[in-house]
Structures are given as structure tokens and as C-alpha cells.
RODO-2510 file (C-alpha; in nm, 4 decimals, decimal comma):
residues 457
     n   res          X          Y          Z
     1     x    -2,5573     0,3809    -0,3202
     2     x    -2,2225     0,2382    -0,1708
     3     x    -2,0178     0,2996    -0,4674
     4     x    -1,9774     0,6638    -0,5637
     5     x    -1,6898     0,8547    -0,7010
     6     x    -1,6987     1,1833    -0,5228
     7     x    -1,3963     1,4678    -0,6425
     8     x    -1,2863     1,5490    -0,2917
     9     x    -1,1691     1,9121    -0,4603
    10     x    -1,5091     2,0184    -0,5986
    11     x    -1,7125     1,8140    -0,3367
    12     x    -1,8966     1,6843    -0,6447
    13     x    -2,0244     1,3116    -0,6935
    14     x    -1,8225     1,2337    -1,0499
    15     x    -2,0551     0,9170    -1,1271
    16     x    -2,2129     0,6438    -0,9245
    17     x    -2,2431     0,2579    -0,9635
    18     x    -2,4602    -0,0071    -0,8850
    19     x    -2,3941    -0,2639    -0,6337
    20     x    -2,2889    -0,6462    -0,7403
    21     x    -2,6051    -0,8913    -0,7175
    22     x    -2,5407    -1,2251    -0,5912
    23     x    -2,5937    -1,3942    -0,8938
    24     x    -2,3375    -1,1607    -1,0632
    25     x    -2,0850    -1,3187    -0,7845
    26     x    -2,1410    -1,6700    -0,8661
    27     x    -2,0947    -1,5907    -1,2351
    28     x    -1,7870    -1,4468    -1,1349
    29     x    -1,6845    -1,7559    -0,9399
    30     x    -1,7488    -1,9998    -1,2095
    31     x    -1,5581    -1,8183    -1,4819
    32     x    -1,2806    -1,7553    -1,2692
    33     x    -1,2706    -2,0916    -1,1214
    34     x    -1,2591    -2,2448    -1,4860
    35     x    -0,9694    -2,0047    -1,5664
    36     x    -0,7624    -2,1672    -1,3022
    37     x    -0,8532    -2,5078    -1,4256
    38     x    -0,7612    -2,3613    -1,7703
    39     x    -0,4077    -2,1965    -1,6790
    40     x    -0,3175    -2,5162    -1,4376
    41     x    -0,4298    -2,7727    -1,7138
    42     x    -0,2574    -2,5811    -2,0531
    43     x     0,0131    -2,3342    -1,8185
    44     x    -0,0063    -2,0616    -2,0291
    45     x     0,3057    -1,8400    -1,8779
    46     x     0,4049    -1,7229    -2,2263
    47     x     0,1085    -1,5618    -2,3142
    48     x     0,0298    -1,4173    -1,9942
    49     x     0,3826    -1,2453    -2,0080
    50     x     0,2734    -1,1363    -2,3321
    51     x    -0,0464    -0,9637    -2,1947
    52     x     0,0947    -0,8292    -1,9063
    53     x     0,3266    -0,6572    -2,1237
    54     x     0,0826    -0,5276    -2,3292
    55     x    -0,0859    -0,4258    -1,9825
    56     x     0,1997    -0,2332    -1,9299
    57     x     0,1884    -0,0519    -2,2869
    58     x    -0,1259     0,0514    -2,2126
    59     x    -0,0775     0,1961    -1,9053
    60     x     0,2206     0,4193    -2,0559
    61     x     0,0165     0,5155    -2,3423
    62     x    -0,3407     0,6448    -2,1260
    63     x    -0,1007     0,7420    -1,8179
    64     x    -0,2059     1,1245    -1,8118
    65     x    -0,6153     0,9648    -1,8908
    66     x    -0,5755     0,7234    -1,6067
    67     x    -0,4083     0,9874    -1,3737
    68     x    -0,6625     1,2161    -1,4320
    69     x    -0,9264     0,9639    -1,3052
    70     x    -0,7322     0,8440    -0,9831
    71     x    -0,7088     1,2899    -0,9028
    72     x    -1,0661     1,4053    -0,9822
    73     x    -1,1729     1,0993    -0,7209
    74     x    -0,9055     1,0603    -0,4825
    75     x    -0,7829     1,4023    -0,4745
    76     x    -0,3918     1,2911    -0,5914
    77     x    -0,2086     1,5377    -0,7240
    78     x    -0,1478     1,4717    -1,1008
    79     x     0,1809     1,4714    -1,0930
    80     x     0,2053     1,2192    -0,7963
    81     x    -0,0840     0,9843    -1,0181
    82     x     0,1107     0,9610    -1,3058
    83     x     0,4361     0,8237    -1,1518
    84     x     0,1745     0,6116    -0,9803
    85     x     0,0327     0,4662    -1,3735
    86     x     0,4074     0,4827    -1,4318
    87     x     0,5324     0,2321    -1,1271
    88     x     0,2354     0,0195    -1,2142
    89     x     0,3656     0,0001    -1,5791
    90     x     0,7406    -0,0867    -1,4354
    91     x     0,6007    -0,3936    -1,2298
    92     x     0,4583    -0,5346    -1,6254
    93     x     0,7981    -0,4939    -1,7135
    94     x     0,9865    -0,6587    -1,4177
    95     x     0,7306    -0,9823    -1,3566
    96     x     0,7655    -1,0563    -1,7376
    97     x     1,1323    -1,0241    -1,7351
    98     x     1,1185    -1,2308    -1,4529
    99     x     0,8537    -1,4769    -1,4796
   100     x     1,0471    -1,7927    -1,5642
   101     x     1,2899    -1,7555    -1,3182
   102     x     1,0071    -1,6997    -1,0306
   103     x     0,8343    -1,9797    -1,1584
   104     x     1,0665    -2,2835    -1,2478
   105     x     1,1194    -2,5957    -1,0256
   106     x     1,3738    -2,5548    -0,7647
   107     x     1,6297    -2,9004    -0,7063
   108     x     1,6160    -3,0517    -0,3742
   109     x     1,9813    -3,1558    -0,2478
   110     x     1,9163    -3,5298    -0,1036
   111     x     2,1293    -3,7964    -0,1197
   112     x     1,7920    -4,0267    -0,0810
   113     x     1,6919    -3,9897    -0,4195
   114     x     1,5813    -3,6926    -0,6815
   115     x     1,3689    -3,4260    -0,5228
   116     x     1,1974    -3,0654    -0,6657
   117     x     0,9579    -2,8135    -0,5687
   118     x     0,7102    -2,7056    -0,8381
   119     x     0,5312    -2,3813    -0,7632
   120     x     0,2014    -2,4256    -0,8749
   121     x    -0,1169    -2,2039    -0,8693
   122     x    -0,3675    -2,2217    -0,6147
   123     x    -0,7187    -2,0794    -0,7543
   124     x    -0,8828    -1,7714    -0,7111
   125     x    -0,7923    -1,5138    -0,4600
   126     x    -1,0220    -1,2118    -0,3398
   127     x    -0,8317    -0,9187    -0,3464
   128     x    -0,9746    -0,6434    -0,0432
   129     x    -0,7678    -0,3230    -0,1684
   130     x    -0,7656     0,0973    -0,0691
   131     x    -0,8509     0,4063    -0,2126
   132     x    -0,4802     0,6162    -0,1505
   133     x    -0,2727     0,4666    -0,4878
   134     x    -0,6189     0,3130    -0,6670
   135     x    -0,3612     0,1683    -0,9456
   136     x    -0,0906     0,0996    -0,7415
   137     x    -0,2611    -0,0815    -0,5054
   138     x    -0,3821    -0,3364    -0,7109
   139     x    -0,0656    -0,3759    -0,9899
   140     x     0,0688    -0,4869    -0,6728
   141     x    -0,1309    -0,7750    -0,5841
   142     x    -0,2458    -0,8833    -0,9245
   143     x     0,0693    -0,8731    -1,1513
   144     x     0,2559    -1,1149    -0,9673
   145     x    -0,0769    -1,3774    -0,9043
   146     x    -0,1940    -1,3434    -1,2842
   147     x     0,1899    -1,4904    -1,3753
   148     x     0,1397    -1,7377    -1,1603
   149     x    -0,2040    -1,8511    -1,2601
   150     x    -0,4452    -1,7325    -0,9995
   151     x    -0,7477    -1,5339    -1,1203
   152     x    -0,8745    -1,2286    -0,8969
   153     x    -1,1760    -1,0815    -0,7706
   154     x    -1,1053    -0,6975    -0,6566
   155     x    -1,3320    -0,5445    -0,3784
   156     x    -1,1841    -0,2242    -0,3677
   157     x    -1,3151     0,0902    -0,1138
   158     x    -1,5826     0,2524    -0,2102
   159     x    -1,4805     0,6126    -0,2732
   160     x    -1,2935     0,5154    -0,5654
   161     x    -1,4741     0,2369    -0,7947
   162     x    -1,4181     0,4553    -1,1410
   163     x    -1,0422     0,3868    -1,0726
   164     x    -1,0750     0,0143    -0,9928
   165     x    -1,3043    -0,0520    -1,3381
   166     x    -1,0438     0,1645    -1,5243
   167     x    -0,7776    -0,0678    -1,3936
   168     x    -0,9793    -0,3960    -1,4899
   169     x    -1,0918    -0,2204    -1,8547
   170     x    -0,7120    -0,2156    -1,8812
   171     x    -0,6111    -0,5497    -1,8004
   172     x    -0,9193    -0,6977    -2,0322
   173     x    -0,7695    -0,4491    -2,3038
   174     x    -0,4703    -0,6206    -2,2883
   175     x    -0,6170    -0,9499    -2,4231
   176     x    -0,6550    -1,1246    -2,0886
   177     x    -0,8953    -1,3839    -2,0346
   178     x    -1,2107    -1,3100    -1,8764
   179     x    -1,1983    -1,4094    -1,5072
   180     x    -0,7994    -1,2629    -1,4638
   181     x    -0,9201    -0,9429    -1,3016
   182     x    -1,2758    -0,9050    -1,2303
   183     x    -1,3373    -0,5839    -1,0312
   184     x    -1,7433    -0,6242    -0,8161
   185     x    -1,8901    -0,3675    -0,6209
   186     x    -1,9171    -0,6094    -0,3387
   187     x    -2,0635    -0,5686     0,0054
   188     x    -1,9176    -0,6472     0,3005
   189     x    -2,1259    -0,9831     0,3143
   190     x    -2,0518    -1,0739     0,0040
   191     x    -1,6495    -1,0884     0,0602
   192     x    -1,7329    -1,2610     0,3401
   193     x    -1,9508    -1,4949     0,0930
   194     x    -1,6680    -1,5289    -0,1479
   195     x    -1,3707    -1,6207     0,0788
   196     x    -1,6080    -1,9231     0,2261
   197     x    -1,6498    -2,0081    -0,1481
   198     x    -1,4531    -2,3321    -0,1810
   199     x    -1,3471    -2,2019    -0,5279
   200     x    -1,1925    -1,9565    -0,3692
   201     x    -0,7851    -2,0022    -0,2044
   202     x    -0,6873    -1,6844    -0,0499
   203     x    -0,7623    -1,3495     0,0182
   204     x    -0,5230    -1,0200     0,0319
   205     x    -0,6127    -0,7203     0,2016
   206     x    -0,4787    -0,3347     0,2341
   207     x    -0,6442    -0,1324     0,4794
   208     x    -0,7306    -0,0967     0,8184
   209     x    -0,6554    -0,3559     1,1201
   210     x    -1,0257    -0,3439     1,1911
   211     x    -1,0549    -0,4746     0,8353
   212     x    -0,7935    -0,6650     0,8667
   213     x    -0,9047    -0,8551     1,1487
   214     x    -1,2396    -0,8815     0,9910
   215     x    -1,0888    -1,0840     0,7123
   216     x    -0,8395    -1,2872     0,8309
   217     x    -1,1163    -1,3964     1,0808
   218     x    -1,3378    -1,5162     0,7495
   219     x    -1,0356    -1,7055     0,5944
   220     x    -0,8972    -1,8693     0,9507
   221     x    -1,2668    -2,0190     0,9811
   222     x    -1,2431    -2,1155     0,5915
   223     x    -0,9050    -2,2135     0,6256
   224     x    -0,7921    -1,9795     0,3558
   225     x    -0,4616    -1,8137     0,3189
   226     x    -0,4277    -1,4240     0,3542
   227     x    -0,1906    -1,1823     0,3558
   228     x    -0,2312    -0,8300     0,5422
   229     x    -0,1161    -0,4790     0,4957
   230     x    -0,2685    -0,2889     0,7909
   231     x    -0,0690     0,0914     0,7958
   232     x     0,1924     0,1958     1,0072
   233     x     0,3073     0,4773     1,2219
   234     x     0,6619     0,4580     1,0476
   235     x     0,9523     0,6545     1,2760
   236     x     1,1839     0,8684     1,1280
   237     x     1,4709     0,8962     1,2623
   238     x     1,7965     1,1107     1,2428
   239     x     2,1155     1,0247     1,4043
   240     x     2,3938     1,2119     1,5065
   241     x     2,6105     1,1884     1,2225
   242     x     2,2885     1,2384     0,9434
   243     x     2,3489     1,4652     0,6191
   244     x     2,1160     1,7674     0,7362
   245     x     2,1455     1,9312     0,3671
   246     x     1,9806     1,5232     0,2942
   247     x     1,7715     1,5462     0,5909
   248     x     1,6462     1,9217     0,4734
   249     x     1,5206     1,7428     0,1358
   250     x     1,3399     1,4599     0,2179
   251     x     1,1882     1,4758     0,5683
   252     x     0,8825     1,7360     0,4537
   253     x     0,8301     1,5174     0,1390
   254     x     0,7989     1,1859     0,3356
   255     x     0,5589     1,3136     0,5460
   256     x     0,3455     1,4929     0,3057
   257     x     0,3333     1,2995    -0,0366
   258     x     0,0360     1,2046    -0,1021
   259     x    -0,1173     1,4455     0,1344
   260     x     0,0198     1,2122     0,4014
   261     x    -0,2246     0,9716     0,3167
   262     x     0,0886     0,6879     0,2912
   263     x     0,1130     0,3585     0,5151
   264     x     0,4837     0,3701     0,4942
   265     x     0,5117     0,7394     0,5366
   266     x     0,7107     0,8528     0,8201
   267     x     0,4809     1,0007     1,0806
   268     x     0,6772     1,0150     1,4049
   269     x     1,0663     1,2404     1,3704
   270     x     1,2771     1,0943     1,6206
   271     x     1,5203     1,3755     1,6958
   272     x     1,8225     1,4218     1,9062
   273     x     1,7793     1,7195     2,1770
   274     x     2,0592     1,9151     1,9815
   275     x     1,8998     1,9394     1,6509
   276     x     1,5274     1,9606     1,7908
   277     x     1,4864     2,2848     1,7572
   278     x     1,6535     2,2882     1,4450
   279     x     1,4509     2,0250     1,2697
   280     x     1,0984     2,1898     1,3982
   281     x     1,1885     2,5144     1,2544
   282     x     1,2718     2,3623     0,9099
   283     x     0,9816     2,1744     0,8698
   284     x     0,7688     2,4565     0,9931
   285     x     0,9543     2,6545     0,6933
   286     x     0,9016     2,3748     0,3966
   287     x     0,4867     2,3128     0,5417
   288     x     0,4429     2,6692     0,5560
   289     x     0,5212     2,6902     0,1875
   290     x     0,3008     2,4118     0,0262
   291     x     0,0017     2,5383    -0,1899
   292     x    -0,3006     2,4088    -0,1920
   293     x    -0,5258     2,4252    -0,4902
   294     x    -0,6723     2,2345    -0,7632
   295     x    -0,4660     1,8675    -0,7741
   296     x    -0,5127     1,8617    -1,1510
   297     x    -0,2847     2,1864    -1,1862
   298     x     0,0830     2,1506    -1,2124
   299     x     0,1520     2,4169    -0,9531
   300     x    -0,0858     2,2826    -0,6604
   301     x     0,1495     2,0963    -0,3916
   302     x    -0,0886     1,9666    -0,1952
   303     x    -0,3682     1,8001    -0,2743
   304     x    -0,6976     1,7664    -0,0629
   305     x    -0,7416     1,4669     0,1762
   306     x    -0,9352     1,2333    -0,0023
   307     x    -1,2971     1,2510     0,1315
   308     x    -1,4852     1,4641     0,4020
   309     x    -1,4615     1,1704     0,6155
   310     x    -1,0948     1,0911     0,6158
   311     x    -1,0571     1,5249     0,6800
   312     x    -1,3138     1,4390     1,0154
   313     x    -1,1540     1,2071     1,1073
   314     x    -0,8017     1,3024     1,1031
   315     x    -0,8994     1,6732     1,3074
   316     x    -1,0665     1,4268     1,5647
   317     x    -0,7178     1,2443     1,6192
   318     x    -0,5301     1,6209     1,5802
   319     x    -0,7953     1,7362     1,8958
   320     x    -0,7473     1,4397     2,0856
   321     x    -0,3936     1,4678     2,1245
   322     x    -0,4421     1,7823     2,2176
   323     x    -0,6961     1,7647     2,4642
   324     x    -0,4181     1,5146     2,6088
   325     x    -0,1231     1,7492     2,6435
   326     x     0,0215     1,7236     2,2981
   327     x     0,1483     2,0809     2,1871
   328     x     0,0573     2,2499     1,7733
   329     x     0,4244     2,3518     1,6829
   330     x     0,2447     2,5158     1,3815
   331     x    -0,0796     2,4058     1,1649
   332     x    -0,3980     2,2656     1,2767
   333     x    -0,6150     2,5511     1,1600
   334     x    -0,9340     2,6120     0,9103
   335     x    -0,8675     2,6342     0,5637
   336     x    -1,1168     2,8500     0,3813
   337     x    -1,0764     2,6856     0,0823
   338     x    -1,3482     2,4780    -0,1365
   339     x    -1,2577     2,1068    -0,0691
   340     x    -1,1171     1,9060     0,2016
   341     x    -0,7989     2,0198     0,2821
   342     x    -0,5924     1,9732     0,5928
   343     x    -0,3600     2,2249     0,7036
   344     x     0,0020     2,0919     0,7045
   345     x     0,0433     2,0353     1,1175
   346     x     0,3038     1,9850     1,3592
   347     x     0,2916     1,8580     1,6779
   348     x     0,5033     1,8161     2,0227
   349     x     0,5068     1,6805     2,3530
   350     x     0,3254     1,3548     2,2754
   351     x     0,3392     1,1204     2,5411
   352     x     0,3293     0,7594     2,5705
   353     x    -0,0053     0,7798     2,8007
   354     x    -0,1357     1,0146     2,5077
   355     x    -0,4111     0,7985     2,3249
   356     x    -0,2597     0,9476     1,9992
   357     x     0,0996     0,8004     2,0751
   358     x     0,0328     0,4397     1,9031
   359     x    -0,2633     0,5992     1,6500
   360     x    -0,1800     0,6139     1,3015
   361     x    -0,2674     0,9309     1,1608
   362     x    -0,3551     0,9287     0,7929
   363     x    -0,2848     1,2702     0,6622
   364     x    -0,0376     1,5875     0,6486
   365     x     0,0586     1,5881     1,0411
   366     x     0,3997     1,5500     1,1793
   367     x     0,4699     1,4120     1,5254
   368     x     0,8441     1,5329     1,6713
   369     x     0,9805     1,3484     1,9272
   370     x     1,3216     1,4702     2,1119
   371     x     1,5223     1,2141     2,2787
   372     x     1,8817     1,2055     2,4179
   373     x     2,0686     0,9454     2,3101
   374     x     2,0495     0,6891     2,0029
   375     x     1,9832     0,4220     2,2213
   376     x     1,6610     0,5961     2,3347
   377     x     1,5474     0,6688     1,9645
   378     x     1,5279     0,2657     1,9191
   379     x     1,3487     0,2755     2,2310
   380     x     1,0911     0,4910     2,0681
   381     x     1,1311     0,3517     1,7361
   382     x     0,9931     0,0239     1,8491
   383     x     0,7288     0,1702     2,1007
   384     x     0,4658     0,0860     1,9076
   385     x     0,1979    -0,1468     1,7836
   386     x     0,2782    -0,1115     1,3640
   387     x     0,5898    -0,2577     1,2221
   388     x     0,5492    -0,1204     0,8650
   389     x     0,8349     0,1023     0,8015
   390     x     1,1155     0,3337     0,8879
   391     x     1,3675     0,5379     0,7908
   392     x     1,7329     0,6279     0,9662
   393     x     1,9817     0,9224     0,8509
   394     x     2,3242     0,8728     0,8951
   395     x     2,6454     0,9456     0,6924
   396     x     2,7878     0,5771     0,7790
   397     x     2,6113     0,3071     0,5940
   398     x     2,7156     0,0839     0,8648
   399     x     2,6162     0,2111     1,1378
   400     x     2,2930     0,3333     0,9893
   401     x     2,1939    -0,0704     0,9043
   402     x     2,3339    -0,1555     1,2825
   403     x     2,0526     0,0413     1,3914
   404     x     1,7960    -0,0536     1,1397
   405     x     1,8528    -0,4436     1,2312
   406     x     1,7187    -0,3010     1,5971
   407     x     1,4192    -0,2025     1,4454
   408     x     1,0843    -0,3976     1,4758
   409     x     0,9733    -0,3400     1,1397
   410     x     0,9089    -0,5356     0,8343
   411     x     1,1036    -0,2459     0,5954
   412     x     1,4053     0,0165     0,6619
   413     x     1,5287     0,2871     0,3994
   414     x     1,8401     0,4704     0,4714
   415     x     1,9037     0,7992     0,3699
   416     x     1,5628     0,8127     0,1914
   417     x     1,1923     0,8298     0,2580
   418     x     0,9646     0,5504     0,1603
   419     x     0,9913     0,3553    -0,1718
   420     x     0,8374     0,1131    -0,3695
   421     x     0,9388    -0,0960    -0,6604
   422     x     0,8881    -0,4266    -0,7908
   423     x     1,1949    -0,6330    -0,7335
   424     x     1,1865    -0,5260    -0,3144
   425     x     1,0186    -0,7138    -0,0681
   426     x     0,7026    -0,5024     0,0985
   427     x     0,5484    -0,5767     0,3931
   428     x     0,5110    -0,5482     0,7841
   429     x     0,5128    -0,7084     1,1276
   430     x     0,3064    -0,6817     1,4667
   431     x     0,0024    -0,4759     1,4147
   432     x     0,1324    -0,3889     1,0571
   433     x     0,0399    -0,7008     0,9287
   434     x     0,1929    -1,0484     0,7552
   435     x     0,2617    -1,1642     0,4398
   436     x     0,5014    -0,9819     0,1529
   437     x     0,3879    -0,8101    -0,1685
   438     x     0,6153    -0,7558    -0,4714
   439     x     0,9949    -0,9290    -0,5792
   440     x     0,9373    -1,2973    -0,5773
   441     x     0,7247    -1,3016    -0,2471
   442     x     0,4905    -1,1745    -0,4222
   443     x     0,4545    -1,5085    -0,6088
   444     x     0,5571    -1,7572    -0,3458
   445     x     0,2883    -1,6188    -0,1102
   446     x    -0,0298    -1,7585    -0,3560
   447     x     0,1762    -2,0728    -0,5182
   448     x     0,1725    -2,4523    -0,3942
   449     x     0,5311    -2,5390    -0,3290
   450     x     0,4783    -2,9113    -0,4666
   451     x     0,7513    -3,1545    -0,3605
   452     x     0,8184    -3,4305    -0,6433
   453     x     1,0296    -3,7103    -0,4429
   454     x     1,1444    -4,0577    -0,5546
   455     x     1,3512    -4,2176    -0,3502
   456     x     1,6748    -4,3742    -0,4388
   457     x     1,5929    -4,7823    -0,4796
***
């Protein structure tokens, strides 16, 4: 069975479920589809603000119930799962606030006549979503397309299905009509099915590029839209006038939130050669200190990767980098500990000809990098096939954004690791992906901008 919840602390299968038939598809499909027509034909915005708001309510109210599901089969620590029910709660909040404004006709300047843009829905999109924030990940996608009127089918990975249907029980227990979220156990074959569907308008996808490329090859032949998260292998990097009390703070935290298990966490430190040394030795001190242990206690801080595979993997990629003249700093041994844990790792001396150079590596495992000069640091920086994220330290705001407009990346935080919330932009370029999630791009990437013209007579 495809679907299975397995806690990836107790190595225990949680509860199973049975894979989507066909004809439970097409039912899906034709209730959805007459949603759209619905929504499009009556434009129901004010209730739908109204039941993403209760959406949100709910989410507040069942946070510790839902956060406990997302860390028995995901591994999350609780902690870190119920700001994650919390951020999804804050995105109700924001698109509701925000919904007419997103949503109203823009005026065309032309002195040829009277001209405006309606942003319209487009239909159903497919929704192809991860297992590392199972709320998160699809709050981000669906809030903003159920304001603007497009129902959603949710394939999401297979390691965490409880946390999907929790998600959709939500959003029906928040009085939305049937067809807004409808989460399927799908096979591969049967996205592929869906997105040729000519109900269907678009398709969204978080995950790998393999998967990426998969899918965007299914909706180029069907002439679908898509957007596409795809990771990163986000620098982080500290100039020579950073805040090293700042620097001290954050840089262990973005690397190992989550267990590491974060597209836009910073993987690769971008150092100068004077504070090398010094960086390797604090980080060595804050990873040596984590404690691993049950993610559903308060004092555990950090959790277990989330499945034996994603731990096999990730000491594959560790031993291939060595094997290729990359140097452990500190980590990269057993734990002898029930679950799948990953020793907190650091490693050196990574070349460019080292296959692990332009790998993503999805898990607690720090690449340093020394360079000389600031100049070379964008070098690095941008020596790569994934233009998710990064993040540059620096006491001057000025100079700090000077360097982050060098960057070939679709996001740049200053002075802080990663972030996410609803009214900013998030996406990627190159190998990272296309297409922006959250603030009103979230909206405009599913909506028909429909020009009105009539020209002056």
C-alpha cells in the first residue's frame, strides 16, 4: 500500500490508506468542475472569506491536535508543528483581509477609450505537494486559489496522507463546498490522468526537479499552466562587516530547523578566510549540543529525519563527498538511537569537481566554504544550479542589498535565516523552479487577467 503513515521516531506504521480508484477521480472532477462553474457564475468572495476565516479558527483551536499528527508521521518537532498550524492560520487571516483588494478590476490608462483587467478564475488546479511542512505546504497553495475561485485536487507524498486528510477534514469543517479541497491518494498515472483532464487548468508542484520535470512535461503537452518549487542549495553568506553575536544566533538554526529538511534553508556558509576558523568552531559548539529524542517532548531539539529513506539517502550524499575529497569537520557518525536520526555534520574542502558541490542535501549537514574576498563569495553564491534562497550578514543595510541584487536567486533575507509569511513573494529561479506562491502572486498566478476594452467612437 502506497499510502502509509509511518512515525519515523518509533519506526511504527501509524495507519494506512487505500489508494484512489479511477472512478473516485472522475467523481472528483465533476464536482469540482461544477464548483468552478458555481463560484464563476454566483462569485461568492464573501462567503469564501467567511470560511476561510473560520478555516483559520479552526486551525488555532486543534493546533496542538493537528501538530501532534504532522510529528508522530513526519518526525517535526512539536514545537516547530505548531508554529507551522499557527502560520497556516495567519495566511486565513491575511487573504481575507485582503481578498477584495487582490481581486478587484484594475483601470487601464488609454486615451483610446475605457479599458480594465478583471481577474477571473480559471478551473481546477491539481495541487502535487511534500511531506516536510504537511500543513504548510498546502495553506500555501490553496488559500490564495480557493479566494479566487479555483477548486483543488491535493496529491500529496505518500509518507504523510493522515496530515493531508486532516488538512482537507479542516477546510470541509469550515463550511466549504465540496470540491474546494479534495485530498486523493493518487498514483503517479493518475496525476498524469488529471492534468490531461480538460476540466482541469493548472497544476502546482513542491518537490523534487525530477518531479518537477515530470509534471511540467504533462501540462506543456496539455497546455496547462504550472508553477514549480524544486529545493535549493541556499548560500549563506557572511561579510566582513556581519554582527557575529547575530551571526552566532541564527546560522546553527537555519541550517538545522526542521532537521534540515528546509528548501530555503541555508546549506552552503560562505566564509571569509579570517573568520573560517572561527565560524567552524562555533557551529561545531551549537551541533554538538542539540538533543535528540522523542519530537513530541518539549526538550528534544532535534527531531529524526523523516523516513528511513530520506536518512539513506542523505549518508549516501555525506559518503560521496567524501569519497571525493570533501573533509567531516565534525558529525557524520552512527547514532544508536531508536529512529532515524542523522548526526548534526559538518563538512570542508568541497570542490567544484566534487559531485556533491551542486547536490542539495536534505537534512542536518553544513557545507563551509572559505573564500578571500566578497567578490569571490558572489562567485560562489551563484555557482550553482538552484536559485531558491539566500541569506547575507552585514551591519550596513546597504551594502548588504548591493550584494543580494548580485545574487541569482528568486529570495534574499538579510540579517536572518529563512522566512515565510503570507504577504512576501516565495519562489525561485534556474533549477529552483518558476512561478510565486503567497502575497498577491499567489492569486495572479491561477487568475485570467480579462481585458474589457471599448474604444473611444
Amino acid at each position: 500500500m502506497a499510502y502509509q503513515s509511518i512515525n519515523p521516531f518509533t519506526n511504527q506504521v501509524e495507519k494506512m490508506f487505500e489508494n484512489t480508484t479511477d472512478e473516485e477521480l472522475e467523481q472528483t472532477l465533476t464536482t469540482a468542475h461544477q464548483l468552478y462553474l458555481d463560484w464563476r457564475k454566483y462569485n461568492d468572495l464573501e462567503e469564501r472569506k467567511r470560511q476561510i476565516l473560520k478555516l483559520g479558527q479552526i486551525l488555532r483551536e486543534r493546533r496542538v491536535e493537528y501538530a501532534t499528527v504532522m510529528s508522530k508521521e513526519m518526525g517535526k518537532l512539536i514545537s516547530e508543528a505548531e508554529g507551522e498550524v499557527d502560520l497556516c492560520a495567519s495566511f486565513c487571516d491575511y487573504y481575507a483581509a485582503h481578498a477584495d483588494e487582490f481581486m478587484q478590476p484594475k483601470i487601464i490608462a488609454t486615451t483610446s477609450g475605457r479599458a480594465k483587467v478583471l481577474k477571473q478564475s480559471l478551473g481546477i488546479l491539481v495541487a502535487v505537494e511534500p511531506w516536510n511542512f504537511p500543513f504548510y505546504q498546502i495553506a500555501r497553495v490553496f488559500i490564495p486559489n480557493f479566494i479566487a475561485g479555483n477548486p483543488m485536487i491535493l496529491k500529496d507524498a505518500s509518507n504523510c496522507p493522515a496530515s493531508a486528510q486532516a488538512f482537507a477534514d479542516a477546510v470541509k469543517e469550515a463550511g466549504a463546498p465540496a470540491g474546494s479541497l479534495t485530498n486523493l491518494f493518487l498514483s503517479y498515472d493518475q496525476v498524469n490522468k488529471a492534468i490531461a483532464d480538460k476540466r482541469v487548468a493548472g497544476v502546482c508542484l513542491t518537490g523534487s526537479e525530477r518531479g518537477g520535470a515530470t509534471v511540467a512535461k504533462e501540462a506543456g503537452a496539455n497546455l496547462k499552466k504550472s508553477t514549480l518549487e524544486l529545493g535549493g542549495n541556499d548560500a549563506f553568506i557572511i561579510l566582513d562587516d556581519a554582527d557575529w553575536d547575530l551571526v552566532e544566533k541564527v546560522a546553527p538554526a537555519a541550517r538545522l530547523y526542521n532537521a534540515g529538511q528546509v528548501c530555503t534553508s541555508s546549506k552552503r556558509f560562505i566564509v571569509l578566510e579570517k573568520d573560517y576558523d572561527r565560524f567552524l568552531k562555533m557551529m561545531k559548539d551549537a551541533f554538538s549540543k542539540v538533543k535528540m529524542g522523542d519530537p513530541l517532548d518539549p526538550l528534544t531539539t532535534l527531531a529524526p529525519l523523516s523516513s528511513k529513506k530520506a536518512k539513506e539517502k542523505l549518508q549516501q550524499q555525506v559518503a560521496t563527498a567524501v569519497e571525493n575529497g570533501a573533509k567531516v569537520y565534525y558529525g557524520n557518525k552512527p547514532v544508536d538511537m531508536e529512529g532515524q536520526f542523522f548526526m548534526p555534520t559538518i563538512l570542508t574542502d568541497i570542490t567544484p569537481d566534487n559531485p556533491i558541490f551542486d547536490t542539495e542535501m536534505f537534512g542536518p549537514v553544513a557545507s563551509v566554504y572559505k573564500v578571500s574576498s566578497e567578490e569571490e563569495a558572489i562567485e560562489l553564491a551563484n555557482n550553482s544550479s538552484y536559485g531558491l534562497g539566500n541569506t547575507i550578514f552585514s551591519n550596513d543595510s546597504e551594502h548588504a542589498e548591493r550584494v543580494a541584487a548580485k545574487i541569482e536567486t528568486g529570495m534574499s533575507w538579510i540579517n536572518a535565516g529563512w522566512a515565510s509569511l503570507p504577504e512576501l513573494p516565495f519562489g525561485g529561479v534556474k533549477n529552483s523552479g518558476y512561478g510565486r506562491e503567497l502575497s498577491s502572486y499567489g492569486i495572479d498566478e491561477f487568475t485570467n487577467k480579462h481585458l474589457i476594452y471599448e474604444a473611444r467612437q
